[in-house]
Jmol script that loads the backbone (N, CA, C; Angstrom):
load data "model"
ATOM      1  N   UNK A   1      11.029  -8.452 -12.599  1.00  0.00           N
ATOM      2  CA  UNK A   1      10.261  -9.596 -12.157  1.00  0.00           C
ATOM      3  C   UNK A   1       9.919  -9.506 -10.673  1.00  0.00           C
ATOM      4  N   UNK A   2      10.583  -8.618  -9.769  1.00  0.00           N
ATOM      5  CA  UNK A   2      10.447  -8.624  -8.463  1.00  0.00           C
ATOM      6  C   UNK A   2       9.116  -7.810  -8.370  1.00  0.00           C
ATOM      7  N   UNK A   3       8.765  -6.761  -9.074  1.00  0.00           N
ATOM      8  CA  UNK A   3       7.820  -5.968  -8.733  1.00  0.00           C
ATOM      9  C   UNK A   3       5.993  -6.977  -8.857  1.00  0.00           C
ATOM     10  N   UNK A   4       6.336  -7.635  -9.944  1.00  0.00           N
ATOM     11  CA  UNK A   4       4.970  -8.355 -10.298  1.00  0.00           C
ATOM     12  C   UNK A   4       4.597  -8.993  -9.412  1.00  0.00           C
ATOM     13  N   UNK A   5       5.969  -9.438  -8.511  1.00  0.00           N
ATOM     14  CA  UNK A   5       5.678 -10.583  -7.801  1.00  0.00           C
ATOM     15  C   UNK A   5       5.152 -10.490  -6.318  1.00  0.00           C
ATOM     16  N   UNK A   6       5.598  -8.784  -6.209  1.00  0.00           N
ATOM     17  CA  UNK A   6       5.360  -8.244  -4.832  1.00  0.00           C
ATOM     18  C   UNK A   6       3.625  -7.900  -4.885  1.00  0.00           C
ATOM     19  N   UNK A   7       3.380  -7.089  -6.229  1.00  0.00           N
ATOM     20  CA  UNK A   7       1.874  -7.164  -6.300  1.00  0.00           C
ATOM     21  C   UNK A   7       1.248  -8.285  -6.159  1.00  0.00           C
ATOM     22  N   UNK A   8       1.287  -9.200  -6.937  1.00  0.00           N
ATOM     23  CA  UNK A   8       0.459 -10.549  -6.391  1.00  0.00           C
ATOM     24  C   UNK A   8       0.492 -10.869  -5.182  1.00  0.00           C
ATOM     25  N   UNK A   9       1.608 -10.798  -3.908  1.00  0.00           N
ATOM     26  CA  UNK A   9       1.764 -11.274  -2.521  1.00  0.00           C
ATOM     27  C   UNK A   9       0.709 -10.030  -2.111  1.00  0.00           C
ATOM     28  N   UNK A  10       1.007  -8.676  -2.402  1.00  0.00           N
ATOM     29  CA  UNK A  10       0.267  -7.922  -1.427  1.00  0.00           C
ATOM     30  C   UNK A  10      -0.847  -8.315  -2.051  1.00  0.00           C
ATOM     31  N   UNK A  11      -1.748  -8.896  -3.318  1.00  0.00           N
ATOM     32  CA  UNK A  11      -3.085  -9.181  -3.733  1.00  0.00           C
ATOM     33  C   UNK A  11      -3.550  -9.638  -2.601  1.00  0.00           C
ATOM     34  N   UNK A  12      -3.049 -10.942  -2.615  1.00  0.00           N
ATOM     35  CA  UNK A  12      -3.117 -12.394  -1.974  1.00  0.00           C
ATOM     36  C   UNK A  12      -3.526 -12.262  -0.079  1.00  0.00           C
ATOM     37  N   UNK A  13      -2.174 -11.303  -0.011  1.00  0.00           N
ATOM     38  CA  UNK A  13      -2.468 -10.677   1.528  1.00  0.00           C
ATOM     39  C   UNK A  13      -3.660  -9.670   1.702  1.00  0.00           C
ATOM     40  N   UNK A  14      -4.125  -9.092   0.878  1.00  0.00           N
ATOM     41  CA  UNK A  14      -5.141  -8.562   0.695  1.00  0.00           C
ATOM     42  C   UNK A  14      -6.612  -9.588   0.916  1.00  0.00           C
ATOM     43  N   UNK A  15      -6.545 -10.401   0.247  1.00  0.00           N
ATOM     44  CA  UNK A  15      -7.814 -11.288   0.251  1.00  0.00           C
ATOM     45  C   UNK A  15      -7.655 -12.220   1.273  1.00  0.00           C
ATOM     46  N   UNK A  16      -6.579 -12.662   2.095  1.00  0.00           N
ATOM     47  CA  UNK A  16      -6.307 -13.352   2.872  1.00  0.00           C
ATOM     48  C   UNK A  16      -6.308 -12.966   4.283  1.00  0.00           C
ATOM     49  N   UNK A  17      -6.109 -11.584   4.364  1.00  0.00           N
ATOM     50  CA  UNK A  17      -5.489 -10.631   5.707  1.00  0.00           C
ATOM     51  C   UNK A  17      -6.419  -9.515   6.118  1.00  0.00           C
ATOM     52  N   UNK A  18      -6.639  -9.150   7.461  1.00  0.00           N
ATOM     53  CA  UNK A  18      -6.974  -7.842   7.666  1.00  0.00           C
ATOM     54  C   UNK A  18      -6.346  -6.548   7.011  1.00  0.00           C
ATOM     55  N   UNK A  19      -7.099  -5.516   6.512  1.00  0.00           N
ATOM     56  CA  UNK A  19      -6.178  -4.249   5.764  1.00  0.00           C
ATOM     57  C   UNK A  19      -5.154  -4.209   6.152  1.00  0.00           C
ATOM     58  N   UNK A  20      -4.942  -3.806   7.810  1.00  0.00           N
ATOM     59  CA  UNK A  20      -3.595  -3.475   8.366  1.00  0.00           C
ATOM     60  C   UNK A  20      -2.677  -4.393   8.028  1.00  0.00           C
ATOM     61  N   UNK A  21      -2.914  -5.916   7.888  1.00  0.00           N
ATOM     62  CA  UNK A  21      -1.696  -6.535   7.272  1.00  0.00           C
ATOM     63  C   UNK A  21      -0.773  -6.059   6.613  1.00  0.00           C
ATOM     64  N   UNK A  22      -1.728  -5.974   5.310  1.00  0.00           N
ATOM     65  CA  UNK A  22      -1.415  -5.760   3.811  1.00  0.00           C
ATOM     66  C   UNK A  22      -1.052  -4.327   3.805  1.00  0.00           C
ATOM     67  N   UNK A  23      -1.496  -3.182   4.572  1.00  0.00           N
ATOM     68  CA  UNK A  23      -0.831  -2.160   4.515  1.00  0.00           C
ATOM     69  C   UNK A  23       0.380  -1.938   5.147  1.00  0.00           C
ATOM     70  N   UNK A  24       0.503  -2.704   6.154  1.00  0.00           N
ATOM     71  CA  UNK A  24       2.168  -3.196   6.559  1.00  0.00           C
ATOM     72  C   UNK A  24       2.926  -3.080   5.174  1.00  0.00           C
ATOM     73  N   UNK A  25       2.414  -4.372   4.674  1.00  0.00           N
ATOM     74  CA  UNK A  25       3.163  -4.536   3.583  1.00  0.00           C
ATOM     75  C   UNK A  25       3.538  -3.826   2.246  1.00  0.00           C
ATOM     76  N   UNK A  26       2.435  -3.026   2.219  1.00  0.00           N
ATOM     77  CA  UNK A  26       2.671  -1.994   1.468  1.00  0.00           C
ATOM     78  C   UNK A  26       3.810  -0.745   1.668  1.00  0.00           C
ATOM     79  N   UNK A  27       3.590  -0.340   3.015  1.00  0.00           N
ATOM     80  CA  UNK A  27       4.729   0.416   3.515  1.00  0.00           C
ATOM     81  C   UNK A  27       5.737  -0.467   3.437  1.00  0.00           C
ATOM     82  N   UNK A  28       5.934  -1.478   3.364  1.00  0.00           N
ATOM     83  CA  UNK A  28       7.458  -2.148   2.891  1.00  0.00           C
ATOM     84  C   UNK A  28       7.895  -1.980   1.827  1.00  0.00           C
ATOM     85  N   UNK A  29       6.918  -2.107   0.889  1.00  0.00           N
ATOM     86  CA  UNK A  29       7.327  -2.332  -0.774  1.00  0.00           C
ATOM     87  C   UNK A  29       7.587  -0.855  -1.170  1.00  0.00           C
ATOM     88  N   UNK A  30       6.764   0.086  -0.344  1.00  0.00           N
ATOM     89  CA  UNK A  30       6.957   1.495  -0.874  1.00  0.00           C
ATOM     90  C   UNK A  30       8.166   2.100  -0.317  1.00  0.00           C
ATOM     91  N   UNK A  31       9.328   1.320   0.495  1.00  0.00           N
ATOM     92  CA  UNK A  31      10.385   1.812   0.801  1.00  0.00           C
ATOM     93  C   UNK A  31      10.956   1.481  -0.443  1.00  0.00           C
ATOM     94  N   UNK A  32      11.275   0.018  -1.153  1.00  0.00           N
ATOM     95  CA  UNK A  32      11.802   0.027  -2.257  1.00  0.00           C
ATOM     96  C   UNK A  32      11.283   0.431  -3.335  1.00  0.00           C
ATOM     97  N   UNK A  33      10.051   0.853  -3.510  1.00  0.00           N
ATOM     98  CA  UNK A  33       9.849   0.728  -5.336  1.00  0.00           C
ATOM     99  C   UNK A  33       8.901   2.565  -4.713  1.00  0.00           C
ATOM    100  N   UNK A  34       9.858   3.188  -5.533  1.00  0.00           N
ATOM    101  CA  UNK A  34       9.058   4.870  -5.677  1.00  0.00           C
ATOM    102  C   UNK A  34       7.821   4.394  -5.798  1.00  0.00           C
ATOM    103  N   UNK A  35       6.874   5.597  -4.957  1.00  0.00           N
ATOM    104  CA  UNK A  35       5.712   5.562  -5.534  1.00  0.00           C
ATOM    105  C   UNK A  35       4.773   4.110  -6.155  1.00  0.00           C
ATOM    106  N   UNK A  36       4.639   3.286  -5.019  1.00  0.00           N
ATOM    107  CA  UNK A  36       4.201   2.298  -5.243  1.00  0.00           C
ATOM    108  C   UNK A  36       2.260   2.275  -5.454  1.00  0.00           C
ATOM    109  N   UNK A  37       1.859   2.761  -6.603  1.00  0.00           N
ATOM    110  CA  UNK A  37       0.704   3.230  -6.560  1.00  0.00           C
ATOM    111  C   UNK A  37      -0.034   1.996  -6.851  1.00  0.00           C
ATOM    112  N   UNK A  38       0.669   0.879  -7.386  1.00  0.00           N
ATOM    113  CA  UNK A  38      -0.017  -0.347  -7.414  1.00  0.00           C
ATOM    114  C   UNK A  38      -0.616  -0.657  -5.822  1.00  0.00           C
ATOM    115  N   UNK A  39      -0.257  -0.257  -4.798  1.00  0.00           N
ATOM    116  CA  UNK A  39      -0.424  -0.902  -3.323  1.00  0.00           C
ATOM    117  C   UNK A  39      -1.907   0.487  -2.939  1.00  0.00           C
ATOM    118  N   UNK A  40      -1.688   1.062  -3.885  1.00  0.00           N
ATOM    119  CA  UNK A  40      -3.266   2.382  -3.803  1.00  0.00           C
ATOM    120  C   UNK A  40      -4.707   1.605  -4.640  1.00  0.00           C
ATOM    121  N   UNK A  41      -4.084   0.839  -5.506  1.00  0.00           N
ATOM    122  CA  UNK A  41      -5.132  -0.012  -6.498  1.00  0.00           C
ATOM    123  C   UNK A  41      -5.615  -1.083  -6.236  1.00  0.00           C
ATOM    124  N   UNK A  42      -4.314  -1.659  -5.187  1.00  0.00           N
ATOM    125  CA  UNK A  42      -5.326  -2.996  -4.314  1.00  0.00           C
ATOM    126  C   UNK A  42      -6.253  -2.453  -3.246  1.00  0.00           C
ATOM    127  N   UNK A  43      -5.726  -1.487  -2.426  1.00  0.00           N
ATOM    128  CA  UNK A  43      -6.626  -0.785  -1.748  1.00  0.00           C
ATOM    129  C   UNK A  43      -7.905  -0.543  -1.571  1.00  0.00           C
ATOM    130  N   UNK A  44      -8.467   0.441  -3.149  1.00  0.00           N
ATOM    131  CA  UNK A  44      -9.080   0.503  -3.457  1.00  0.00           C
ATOM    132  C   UNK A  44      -9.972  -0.607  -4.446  1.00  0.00           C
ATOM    133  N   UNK A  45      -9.429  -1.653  -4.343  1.00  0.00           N
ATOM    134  CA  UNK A  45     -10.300  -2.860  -4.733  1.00  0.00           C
ATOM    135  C   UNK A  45     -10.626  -3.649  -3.705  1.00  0.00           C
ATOM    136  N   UNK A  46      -9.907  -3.704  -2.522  1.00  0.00           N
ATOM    137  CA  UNK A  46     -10.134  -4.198  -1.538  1.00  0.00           C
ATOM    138  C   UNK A  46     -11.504  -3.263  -0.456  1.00  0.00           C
ATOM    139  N   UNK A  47     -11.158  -1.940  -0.940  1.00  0.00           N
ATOM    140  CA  UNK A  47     -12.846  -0.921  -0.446  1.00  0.00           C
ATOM    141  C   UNK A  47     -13.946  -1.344  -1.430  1.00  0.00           C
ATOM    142  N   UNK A  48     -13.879  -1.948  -2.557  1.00  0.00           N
ATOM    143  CA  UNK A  48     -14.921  -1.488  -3.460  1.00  0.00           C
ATOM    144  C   UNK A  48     -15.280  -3.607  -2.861  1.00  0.00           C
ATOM    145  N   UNK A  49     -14.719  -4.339  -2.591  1.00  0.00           N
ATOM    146  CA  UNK A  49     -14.907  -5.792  -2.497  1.00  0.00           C
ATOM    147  C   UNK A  49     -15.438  -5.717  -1.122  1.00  0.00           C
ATOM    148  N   UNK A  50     -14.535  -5.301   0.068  1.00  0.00           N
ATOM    149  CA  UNK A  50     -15.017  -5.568   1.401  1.00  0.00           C
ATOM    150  C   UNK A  50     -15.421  -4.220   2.199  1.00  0.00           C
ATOM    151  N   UNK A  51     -15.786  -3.563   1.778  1.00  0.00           N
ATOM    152  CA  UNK A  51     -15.795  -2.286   3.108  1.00  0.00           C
ATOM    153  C   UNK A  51     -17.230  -2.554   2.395  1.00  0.00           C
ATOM    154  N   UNK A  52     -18.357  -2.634   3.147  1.00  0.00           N
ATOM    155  CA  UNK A  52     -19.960  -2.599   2.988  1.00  0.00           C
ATOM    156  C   UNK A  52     -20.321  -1.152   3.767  1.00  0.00           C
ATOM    157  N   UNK A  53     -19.752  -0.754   4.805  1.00  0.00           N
ATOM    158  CA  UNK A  53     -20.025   0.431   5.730  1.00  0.00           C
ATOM    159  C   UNK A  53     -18.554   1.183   5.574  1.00  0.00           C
ATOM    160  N   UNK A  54     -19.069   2.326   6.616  1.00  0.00           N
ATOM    161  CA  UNK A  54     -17.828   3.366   6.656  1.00  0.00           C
ATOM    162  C   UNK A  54     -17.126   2.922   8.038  1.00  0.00           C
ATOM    163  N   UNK A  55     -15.809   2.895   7.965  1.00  0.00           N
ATOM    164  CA  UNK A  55     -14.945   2.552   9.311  1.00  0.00           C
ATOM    165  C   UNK A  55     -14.437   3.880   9.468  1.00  0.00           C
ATOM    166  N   UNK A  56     -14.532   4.474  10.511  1.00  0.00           N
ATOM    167  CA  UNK A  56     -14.126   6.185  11.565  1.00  0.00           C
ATOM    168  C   UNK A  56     -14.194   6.694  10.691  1.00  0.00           C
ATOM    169  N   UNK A  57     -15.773   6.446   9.695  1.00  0.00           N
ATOM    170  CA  UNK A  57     -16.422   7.558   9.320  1.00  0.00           C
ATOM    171  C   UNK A  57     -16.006   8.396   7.810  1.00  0.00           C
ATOM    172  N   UNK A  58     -15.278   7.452   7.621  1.00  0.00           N
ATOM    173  CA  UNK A  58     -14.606   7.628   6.246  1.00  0.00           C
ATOM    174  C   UNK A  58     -15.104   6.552   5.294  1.00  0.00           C
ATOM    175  N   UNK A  59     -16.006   6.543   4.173  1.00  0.00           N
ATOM    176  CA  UNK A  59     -16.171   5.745   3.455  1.00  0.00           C
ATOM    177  C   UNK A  59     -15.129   4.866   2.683  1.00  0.00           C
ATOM    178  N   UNK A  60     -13.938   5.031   2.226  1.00  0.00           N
ATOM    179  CA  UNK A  60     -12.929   4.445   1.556  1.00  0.00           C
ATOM    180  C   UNK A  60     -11.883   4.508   2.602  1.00  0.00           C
ATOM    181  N   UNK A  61     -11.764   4.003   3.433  1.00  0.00           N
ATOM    182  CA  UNK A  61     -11.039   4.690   4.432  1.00  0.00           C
ATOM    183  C   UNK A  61      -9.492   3.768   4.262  1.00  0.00           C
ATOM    184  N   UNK A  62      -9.698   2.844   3.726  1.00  0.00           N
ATOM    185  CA  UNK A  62      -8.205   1.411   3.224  1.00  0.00           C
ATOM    186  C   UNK A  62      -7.503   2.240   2.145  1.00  0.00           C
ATOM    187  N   UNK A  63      -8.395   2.708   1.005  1.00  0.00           N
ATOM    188  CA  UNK A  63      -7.721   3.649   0.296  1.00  0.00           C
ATOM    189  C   UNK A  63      -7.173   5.210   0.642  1.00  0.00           C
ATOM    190  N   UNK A  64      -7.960   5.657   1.711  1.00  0.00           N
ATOM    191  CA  UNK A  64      -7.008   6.917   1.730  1.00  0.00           C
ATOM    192  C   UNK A  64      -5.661   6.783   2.821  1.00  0.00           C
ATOM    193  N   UNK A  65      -5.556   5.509   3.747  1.00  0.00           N
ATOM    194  CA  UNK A  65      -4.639   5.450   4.253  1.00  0.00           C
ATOM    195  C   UNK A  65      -3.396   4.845   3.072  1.00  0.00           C
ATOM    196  N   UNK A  66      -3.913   4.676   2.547  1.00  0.00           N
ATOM    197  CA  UNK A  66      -3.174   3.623   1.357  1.00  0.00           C
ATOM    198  C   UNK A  66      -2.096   4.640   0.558  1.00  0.00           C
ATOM    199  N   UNK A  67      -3.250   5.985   0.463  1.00  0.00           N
ATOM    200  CA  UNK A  67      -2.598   7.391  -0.517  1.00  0.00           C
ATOM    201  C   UNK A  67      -1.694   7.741   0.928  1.00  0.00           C
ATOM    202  N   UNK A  68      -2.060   8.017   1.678  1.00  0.00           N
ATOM    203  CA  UNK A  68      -0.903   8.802   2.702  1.00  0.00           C
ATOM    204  C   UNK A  68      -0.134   7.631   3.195  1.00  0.00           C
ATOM    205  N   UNK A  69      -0.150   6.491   3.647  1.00  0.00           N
ATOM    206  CA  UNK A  69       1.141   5.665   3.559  1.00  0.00           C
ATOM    207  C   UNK A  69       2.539   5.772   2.179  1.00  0.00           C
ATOM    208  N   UNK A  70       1.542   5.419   0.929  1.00  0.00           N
ATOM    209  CA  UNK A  70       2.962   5.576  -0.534  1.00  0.00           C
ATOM    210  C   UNK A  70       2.984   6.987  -0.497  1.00  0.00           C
ATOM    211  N   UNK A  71       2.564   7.878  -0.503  1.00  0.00           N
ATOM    212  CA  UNK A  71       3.191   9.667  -0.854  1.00  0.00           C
ATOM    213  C   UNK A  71       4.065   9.836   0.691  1.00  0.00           C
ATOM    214  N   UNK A  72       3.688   9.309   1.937  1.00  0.00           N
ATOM    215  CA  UNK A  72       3.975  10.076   3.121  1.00  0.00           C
ATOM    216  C   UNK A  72       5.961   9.047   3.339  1.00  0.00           C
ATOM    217  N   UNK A  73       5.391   7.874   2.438  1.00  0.00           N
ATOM    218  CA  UNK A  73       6.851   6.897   2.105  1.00  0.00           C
ATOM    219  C   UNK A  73       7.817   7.960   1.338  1.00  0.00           C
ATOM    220  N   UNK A  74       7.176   8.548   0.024  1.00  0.00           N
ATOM    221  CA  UNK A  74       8.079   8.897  -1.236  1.00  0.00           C
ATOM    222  C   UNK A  74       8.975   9.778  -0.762  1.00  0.00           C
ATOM    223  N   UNK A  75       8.401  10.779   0.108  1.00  0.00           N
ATOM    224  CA  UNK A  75       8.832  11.902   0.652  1.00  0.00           C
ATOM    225  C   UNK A  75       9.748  11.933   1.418  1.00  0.00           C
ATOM    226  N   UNK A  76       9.351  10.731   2.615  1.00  0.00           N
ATOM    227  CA  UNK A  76      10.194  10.052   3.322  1.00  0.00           C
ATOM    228  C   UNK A  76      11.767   9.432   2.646  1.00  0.00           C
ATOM    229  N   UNK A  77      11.368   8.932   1.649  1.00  0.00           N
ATOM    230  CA  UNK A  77      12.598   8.463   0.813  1.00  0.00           C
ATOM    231  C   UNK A  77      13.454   9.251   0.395  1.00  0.00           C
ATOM    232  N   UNK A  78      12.551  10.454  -0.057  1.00  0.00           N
ATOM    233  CA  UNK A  78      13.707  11.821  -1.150  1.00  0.00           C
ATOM    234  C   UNK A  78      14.337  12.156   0.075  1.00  0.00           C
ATOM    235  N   UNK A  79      13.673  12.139   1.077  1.00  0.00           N
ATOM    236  CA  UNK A  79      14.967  12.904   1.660  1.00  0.00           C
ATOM    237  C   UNK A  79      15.907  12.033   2.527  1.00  0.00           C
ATOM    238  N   UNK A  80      15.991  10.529   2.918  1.00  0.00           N
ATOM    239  CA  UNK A  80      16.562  10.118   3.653  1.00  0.00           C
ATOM    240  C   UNK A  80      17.611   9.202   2.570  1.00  0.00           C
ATOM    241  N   UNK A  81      18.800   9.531   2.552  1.00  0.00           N
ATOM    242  CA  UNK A  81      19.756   9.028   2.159  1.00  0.00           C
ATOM    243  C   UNK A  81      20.579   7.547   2.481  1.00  0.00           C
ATOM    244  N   UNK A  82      20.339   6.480   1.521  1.00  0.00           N
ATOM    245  CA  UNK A  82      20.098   5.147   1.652  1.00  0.00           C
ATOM    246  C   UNK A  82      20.820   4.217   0.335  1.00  0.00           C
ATOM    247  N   UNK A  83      21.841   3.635   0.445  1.00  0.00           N
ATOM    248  CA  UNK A  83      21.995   2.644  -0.761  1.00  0.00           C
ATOM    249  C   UNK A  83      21.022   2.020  -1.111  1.00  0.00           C
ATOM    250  N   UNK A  84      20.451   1.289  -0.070  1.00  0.00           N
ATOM    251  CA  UNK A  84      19.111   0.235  -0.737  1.00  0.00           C
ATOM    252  C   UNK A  84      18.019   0.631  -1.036  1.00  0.00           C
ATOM    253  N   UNK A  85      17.887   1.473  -0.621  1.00  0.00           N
ATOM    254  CA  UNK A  85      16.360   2.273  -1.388  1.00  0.00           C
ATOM    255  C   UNK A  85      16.864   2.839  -3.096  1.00  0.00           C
ATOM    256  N   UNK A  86      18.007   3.019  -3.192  1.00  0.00           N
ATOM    257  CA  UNK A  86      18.377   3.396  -4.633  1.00  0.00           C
ATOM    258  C   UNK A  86      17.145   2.252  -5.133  1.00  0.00           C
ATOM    259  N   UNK A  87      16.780   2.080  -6.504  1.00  0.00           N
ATOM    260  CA  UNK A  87      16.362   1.424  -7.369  1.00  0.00           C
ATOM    261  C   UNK A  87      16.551   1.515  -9.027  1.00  0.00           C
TER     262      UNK A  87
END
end "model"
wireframe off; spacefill off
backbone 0.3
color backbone group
């Protein structure tokens, strides 16, 4: 029940917040939950809703920080040894 609930907040912060908010928040959730690819899908709904132009020239540019924030997390995780990141 925790996970559903974190997607809807990052939705919400999504439609409510500048990207960087919500990608804060994403790098949070992707410390606890592996591979949080749900926080890649708001992303990319949040490029396909609000990005009208390219920002530094990157057309999707919310979504590809979105892919290297959760993979550049996962990696981060396998190797750093942590009770609370267990899940």
């Amino acid at each position: 029940m925790e996970r559903p609930a974190l997607v809807l907040g990052i939705f919400l912060l999504s439609v409510l917040f500048p990207w960087w908010v919500f990608m804060v928040a994403i790098a949070g959730v992707s410390f606890r939950f592996p591979l949080f690819l749900e926080g890649v899908i708001i992303a990319a709904l949040y490029d396909m809703l609000y990005a009208t132009h390219e920002l530094f020239g990157i057309r999707f540019f919310v979504t590809a920080v979105a892919l290297v924030v959760c993979f550049g997390i996962f990696f981060i995780r396998r190797s750093v040894r942590y009770d609370a990141f267990s899940s």
